[in-house]
N, CA, C and O of each residue as an XYZ file, in Angstrom:
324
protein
N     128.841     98.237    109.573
C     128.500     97.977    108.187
C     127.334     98.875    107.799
O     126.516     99.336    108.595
N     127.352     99.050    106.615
C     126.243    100.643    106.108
C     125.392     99.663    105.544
O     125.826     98.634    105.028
N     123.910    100.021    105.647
C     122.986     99.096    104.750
C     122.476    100.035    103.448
O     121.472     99.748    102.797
N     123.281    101.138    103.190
C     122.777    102.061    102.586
C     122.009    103.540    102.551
O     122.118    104.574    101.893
N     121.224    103.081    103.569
C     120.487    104.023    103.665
C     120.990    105.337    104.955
O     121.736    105.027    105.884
N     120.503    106.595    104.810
C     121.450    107.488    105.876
C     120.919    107.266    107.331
O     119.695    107.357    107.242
N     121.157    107.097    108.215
C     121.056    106.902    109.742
C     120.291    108.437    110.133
O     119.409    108.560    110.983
N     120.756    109.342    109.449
C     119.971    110.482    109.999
C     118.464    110.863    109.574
O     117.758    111.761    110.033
N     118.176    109.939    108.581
C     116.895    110.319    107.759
C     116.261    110.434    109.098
O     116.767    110.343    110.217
N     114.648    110.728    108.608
C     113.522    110.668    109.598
C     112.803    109.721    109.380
O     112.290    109.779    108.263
N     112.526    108.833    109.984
C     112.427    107.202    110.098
C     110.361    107.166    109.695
O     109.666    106.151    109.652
N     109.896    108.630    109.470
C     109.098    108.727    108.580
C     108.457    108.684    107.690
O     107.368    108.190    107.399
N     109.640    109.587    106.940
C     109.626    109.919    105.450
C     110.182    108.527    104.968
O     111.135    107.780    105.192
N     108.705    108.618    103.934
C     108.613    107.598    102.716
C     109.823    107.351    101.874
O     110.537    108.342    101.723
N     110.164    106.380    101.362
C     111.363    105.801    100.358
C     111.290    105.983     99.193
O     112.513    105.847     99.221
N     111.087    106.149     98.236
C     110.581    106.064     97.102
C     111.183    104.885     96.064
O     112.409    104.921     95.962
N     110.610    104.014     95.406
C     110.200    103.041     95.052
C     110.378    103.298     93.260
O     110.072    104.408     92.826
N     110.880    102.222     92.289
C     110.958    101.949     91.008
C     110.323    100.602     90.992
O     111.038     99.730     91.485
N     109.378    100.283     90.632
C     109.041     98.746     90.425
C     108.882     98.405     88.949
O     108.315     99.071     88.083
N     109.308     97.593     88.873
C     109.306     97.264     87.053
C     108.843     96.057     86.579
O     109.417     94.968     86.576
N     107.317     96.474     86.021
C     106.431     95.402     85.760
C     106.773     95.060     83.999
O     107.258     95.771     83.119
N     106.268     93.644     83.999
C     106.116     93.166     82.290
C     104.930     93.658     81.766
O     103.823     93.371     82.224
N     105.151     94.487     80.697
C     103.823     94.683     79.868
C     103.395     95.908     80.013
O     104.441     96.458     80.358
N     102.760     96.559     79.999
C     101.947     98.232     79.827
C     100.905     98.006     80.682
O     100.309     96.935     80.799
N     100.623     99.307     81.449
C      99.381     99.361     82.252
C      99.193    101.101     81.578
O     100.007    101.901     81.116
N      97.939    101.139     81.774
C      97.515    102.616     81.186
C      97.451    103.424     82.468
O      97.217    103.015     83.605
N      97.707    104.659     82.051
C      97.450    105.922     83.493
C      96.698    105.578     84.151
O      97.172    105.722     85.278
N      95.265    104.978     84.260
C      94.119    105.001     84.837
C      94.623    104.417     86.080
O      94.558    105.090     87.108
N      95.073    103.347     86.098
C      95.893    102.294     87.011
C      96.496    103.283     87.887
O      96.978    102.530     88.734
N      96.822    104.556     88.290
C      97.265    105.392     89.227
C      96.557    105.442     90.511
O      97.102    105.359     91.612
N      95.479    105.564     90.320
C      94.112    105.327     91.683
C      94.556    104.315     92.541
O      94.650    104.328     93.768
N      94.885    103.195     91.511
C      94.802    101.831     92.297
C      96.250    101.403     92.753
O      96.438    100.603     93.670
N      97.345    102.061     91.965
C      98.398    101.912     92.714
C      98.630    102.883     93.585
O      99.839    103.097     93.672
N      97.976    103.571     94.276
C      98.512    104.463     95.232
C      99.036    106.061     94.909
O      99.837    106.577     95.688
N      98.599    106.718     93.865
C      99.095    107.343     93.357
C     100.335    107.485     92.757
O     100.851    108.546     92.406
N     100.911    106.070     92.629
C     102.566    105.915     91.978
C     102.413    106.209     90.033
O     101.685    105.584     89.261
N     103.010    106.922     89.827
C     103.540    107.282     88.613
C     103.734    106.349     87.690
O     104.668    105.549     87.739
N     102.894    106.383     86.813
C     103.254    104.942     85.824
C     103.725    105.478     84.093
O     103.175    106.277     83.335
N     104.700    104.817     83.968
C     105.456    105.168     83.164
C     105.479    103.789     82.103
O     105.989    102.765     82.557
N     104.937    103.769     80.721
C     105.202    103.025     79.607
C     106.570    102.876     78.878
O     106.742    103.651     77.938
N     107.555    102.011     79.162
C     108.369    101.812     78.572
C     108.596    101.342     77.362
O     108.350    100.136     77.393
N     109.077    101.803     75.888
C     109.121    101.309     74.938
C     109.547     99.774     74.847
O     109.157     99.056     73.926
N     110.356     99.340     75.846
C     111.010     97.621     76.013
C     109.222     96.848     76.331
O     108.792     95.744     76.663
N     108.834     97.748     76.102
C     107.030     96.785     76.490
C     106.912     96.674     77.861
O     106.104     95.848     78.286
N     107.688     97.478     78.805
C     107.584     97.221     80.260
C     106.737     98.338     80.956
O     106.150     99.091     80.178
N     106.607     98.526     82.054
C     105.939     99.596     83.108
C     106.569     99.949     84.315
O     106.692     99.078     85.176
N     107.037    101.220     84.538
C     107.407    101.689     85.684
C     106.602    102.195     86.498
O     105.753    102.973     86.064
N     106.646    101.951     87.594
C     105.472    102.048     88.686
C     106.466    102.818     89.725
O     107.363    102.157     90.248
N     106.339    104.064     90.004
C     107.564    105.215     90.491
C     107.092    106.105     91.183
O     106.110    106.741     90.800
N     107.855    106.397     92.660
C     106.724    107.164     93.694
C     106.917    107.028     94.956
O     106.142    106.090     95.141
N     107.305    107.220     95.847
C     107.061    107.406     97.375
C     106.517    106.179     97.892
O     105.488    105.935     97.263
N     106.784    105.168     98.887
C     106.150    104.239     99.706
C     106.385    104.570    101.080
O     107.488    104.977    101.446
N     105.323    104.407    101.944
C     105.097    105.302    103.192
C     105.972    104.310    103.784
O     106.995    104.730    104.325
N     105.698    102.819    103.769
C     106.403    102.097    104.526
C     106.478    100.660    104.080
O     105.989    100.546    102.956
N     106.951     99.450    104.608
C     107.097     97.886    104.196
C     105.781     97.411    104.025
O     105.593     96.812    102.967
N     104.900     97.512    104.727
C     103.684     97.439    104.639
C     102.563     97.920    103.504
O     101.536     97.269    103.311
N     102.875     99.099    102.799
C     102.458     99.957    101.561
C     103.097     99.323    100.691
O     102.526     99.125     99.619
N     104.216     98.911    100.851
C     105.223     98.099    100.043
C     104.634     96.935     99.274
O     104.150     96.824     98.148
N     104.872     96.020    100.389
C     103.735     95.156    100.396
C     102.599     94.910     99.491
O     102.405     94.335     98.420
N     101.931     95.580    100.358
C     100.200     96.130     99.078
C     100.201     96.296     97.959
O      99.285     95.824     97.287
N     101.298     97.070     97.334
C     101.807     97.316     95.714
C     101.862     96.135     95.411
O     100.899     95.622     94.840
N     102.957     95.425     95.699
C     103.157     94.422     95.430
C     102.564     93.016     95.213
O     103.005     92.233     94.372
N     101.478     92.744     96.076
C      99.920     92.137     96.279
C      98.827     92.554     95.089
O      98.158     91.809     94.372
N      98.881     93.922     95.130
C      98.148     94.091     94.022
C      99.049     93.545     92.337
O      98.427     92.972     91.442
N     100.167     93.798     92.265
C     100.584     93.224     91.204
C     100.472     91.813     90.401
O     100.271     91.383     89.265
N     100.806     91.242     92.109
C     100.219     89.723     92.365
C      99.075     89.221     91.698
O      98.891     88.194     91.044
N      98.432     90.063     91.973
C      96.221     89.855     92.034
C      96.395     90.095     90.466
O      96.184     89.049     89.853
N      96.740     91.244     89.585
C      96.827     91.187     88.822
C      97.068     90.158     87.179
O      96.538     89.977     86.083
N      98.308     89.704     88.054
C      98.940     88.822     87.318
C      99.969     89.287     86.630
O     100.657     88.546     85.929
N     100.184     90.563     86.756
C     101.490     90.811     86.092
C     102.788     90.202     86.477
O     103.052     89.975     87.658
N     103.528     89.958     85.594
C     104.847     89.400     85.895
C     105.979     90.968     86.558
O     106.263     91.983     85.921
N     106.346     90.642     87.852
C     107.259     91.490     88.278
C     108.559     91.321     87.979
O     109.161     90.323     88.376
N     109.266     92.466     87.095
C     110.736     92.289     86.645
C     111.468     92.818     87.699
O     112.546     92.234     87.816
N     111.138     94.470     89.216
C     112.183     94.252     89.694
C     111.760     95.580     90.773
O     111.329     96.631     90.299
N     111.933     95.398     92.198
C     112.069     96.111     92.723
C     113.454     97.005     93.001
O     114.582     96.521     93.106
N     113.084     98.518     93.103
C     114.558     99.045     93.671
C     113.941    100.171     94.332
O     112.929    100.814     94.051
N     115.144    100.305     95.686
C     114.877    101.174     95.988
C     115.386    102.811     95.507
O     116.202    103.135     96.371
N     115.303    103.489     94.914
C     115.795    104.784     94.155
C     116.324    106.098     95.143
O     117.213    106.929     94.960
N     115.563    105.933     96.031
C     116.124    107.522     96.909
C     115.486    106.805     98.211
O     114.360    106.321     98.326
N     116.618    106.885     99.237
C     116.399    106.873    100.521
C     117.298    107.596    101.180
O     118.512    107.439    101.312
N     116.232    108.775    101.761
C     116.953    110.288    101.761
C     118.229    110.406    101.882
O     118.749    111.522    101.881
């Protein structure tokens, strides 16, 4: 059974990540997410888009969203090599 992802990748290289928060965060917020790409969606939402080294970095994003209080609409994973 395939879980998706390719068997040959390099069990290294980062995944890269779409997370889709409720509400707007401004550029500044880049520092603190890890250098992930934040993107203002006209639907009033935020894309948070970018490379995660691993489950653990994962994680942390996600914690910080937590701490925040933003409401999380949706993890995906986008490219796994």
């Amino acid at each position: 059974m395939s879980n998706g992802i390719n068997s040959e990748c390099d069990p290294g290289e980062p995944l890269v990540y779409q997370i889709r928060l409720k509400g707007h965060l401004g550029p500044h917020w880049s520092g603190w997410f890890e250098g992930l790409t934040i993107t203002a969606l006209d639907n009033g939402e935020t894309l948070l888009t970018g490379p995660v080294i691993d489950q653990a970095a994962l994680f942390g994003v996600l914690r910080k969203v937590a701490n925040l209080g933003i409401p999380l609409v949706s993890v995906v994973c986008i490219q796994a090599c």
